[in-house]
Residue frames relative to the residue before (quaternion, step in Angstrom):
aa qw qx qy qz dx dy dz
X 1.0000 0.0000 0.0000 0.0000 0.00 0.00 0.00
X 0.1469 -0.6916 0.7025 0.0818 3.93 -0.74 1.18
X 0.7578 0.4138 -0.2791 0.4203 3.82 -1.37 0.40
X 0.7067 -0.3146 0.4560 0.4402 3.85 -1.58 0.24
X 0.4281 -0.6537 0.6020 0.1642 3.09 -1.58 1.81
X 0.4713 -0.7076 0.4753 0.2264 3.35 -0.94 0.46
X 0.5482 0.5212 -0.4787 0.4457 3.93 -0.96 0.80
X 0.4686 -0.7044 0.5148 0.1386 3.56 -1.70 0.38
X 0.1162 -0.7409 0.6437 0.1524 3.34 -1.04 0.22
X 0.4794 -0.6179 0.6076 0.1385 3.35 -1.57 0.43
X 0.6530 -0.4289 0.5130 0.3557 3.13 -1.85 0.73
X 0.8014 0.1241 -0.3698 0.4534 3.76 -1.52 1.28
X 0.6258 0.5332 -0.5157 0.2411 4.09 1.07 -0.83
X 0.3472 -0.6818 0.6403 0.0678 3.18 -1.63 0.97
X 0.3604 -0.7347 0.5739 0.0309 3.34 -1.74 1.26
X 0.1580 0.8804 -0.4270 0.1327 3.42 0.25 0.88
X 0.2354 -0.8014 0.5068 0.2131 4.16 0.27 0.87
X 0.6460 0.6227 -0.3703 0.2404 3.39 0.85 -1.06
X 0.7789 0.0773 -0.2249 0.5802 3.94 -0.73 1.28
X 0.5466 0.5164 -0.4009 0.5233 3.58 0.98 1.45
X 0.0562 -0.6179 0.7726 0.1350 3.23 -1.45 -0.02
X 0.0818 -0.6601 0.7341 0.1366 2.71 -2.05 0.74
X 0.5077 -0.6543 0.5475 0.1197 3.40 -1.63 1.84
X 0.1432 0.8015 -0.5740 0.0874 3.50 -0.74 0.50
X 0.2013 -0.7885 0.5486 0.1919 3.96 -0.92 0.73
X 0.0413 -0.7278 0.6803 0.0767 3.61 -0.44 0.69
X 0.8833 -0.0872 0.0201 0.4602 3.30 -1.42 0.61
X 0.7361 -0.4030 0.1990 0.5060 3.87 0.73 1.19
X 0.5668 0.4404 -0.4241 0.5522 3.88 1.24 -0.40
X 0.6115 -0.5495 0.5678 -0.0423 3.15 -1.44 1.25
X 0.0480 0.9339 -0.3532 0.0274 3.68 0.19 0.61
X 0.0339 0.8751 -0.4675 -0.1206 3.91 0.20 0.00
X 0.0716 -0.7829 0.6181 0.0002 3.70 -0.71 0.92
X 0.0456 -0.7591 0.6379 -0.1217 3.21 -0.81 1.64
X 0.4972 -0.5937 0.5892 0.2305 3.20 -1.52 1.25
X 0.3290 -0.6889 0.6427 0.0644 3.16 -1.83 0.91
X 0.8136 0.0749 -0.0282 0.5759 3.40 1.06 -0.80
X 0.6846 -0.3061 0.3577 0.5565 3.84 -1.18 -0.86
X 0.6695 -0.4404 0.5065 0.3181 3.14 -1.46 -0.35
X 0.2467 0.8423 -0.4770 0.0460 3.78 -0.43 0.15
X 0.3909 -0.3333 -0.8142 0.2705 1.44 -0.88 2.51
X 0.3209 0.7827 -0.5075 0.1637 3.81 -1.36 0.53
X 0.6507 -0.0191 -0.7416 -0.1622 1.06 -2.50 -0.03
X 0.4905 -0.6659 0.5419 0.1494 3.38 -1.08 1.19
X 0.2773 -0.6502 0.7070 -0.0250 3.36 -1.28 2.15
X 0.2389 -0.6419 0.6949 0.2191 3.36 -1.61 0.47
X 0.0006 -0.8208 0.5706 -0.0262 3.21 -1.22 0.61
């Protein structure tokens, strides 16, 4: 997928990588991105 993930988010939800991974397939390779630390600045609220 190239471009903005699709879906919504609501007034207070919070975005926060830290003790996550995100799984992702580029060009058929399989990829995993794991936080090391907090966010900084964060974790980012919508409002």
């Amino acid at each position: 997928m190239v471009g903005p993930l699709a879906g919504t988010v609501a007034r207070g939800d919070r975005l926060d990588f830290y003790r996550g991974s995100l799984k992702m397939v580029v060009f058929g390779i399989t990829v995993t991105c794991t936080a090391t630390g907090p966010q900084s600045p964060g974790p980012f609220v919508f409002d």
